[in-house]
N, C-alpha and C positions, 0 to 999 in steps of 0.2 A: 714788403707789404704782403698782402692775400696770403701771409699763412705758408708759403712756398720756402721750403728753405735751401740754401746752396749746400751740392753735396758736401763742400769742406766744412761747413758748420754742422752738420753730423757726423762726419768723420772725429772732426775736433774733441766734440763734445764727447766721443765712444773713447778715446786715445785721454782723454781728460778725469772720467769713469776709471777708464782702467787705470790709470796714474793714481788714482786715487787708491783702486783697492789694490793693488799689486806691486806700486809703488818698493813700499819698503820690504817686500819679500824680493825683488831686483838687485837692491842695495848689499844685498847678504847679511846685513843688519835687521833690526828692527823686527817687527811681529813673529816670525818664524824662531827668528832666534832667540827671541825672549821667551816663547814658549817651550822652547827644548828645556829652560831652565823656571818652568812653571806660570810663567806671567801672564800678562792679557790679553784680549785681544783688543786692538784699536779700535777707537771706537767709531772710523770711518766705515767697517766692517760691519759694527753693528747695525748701522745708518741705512748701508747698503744691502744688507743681510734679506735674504726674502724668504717668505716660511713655506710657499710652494714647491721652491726648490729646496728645504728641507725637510719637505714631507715626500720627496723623490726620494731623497737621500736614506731617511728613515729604511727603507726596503730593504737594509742593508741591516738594520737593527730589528726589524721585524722577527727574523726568526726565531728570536729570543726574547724580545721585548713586543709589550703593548702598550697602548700611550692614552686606549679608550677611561673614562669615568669609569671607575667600578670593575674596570675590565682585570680577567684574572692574572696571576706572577707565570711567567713562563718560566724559562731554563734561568729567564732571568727576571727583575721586577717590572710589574706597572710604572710606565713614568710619567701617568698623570700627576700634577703639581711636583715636578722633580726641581723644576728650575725654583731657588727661593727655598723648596721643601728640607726636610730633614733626611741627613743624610743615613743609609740602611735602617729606614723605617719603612718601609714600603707593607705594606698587611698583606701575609700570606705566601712572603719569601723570606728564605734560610740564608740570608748574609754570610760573607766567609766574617770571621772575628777580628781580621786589621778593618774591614769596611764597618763595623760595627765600635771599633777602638774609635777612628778617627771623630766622629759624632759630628755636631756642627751642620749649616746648614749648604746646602750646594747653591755657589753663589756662581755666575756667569763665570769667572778666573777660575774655580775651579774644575764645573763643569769640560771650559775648552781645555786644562790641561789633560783633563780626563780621557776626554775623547782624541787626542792627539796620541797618548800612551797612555791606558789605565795602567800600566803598573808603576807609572814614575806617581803617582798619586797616591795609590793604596797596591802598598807593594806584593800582595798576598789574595789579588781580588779577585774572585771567581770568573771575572767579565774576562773570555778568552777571546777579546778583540784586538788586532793591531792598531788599529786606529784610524783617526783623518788627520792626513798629513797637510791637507790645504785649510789655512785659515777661512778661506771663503767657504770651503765645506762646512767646518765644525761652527761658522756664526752663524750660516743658514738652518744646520740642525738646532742650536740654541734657539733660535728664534722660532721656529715651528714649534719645539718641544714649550716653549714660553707660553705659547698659544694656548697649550693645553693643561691647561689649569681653571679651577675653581676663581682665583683672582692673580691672573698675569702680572709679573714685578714688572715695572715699568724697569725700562732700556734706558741706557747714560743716555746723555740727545750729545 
């Protein structure tokens, strides 16, 4: 009653979270290693994904990237409407020519393989990033970067 809860039922509940997002990176299976070979991210990730902490994260893409409406191409492009958008169209940056071969639009799978190794994606890409090695990073950056759009693609639920 009154609202008061026993520590083991929030401990439970944080061990139950974390089971969820971290789970099958434990296993040695599942999310991690389906990304190495280009795949998704699960969509408990996205669920859990928070876009504050990947607008933290962002400060890492900053010095290349801007992500404001209108805002200019740095070293590398605006990623206003990236998530959903088309891919090396961004107005006002010089694409390398595999990012401009591949065409298509950047769909959340592709996005995370992006971000995990640009160059297993587009082998020739200007983006001199290693990457985000943690699923929970590259869902939280997806989802922040989602945020910033004209019309946000809705998330698997």
């Amino acid at each position: 009653g009154c609202g008061v809860r026993r520590r083991e039922d929030v401990s439970h509940q944080r061990v139950r979270s974390r089971d969820r997002l971290f789970a099958v990176d434990r296993t040695g299976g599942g999310v991690e290693a389906r990304d190495r070979r280009g795949g998704h991210l699960a969509e408990e990730l996205l669920d859990l994904a928070d876009a504050v902490a990947g607008e933290k994260l962002f400060k890492k893409c900053a010095a290349c990237h801007t992500y404001k409406k209108g805002g200019p191409a740095k070293q590398g492009p605006n990623l206003w409407n990236v998530v959903g958008g088309d891919r090396g169209a961004a107005a006002g940056f010089k694409y390398s020519r595999d990012m401009k071969a591949i065409g298509g639009k950047w769909t959340i799978a592709d996005l995370n393989t992006f971000l995990y190794k640009p160059k297993m994606l587009v082998k020739k890409t200007k983006m001199n990033f290693a990457g985000f090695k943690k699923s929970k990073d590259r869902a939280n950056i997806i989802v922040f970067l989602n945020s910033k759009a004209d019309t946000p693609m809705p998330l698997p639920n």
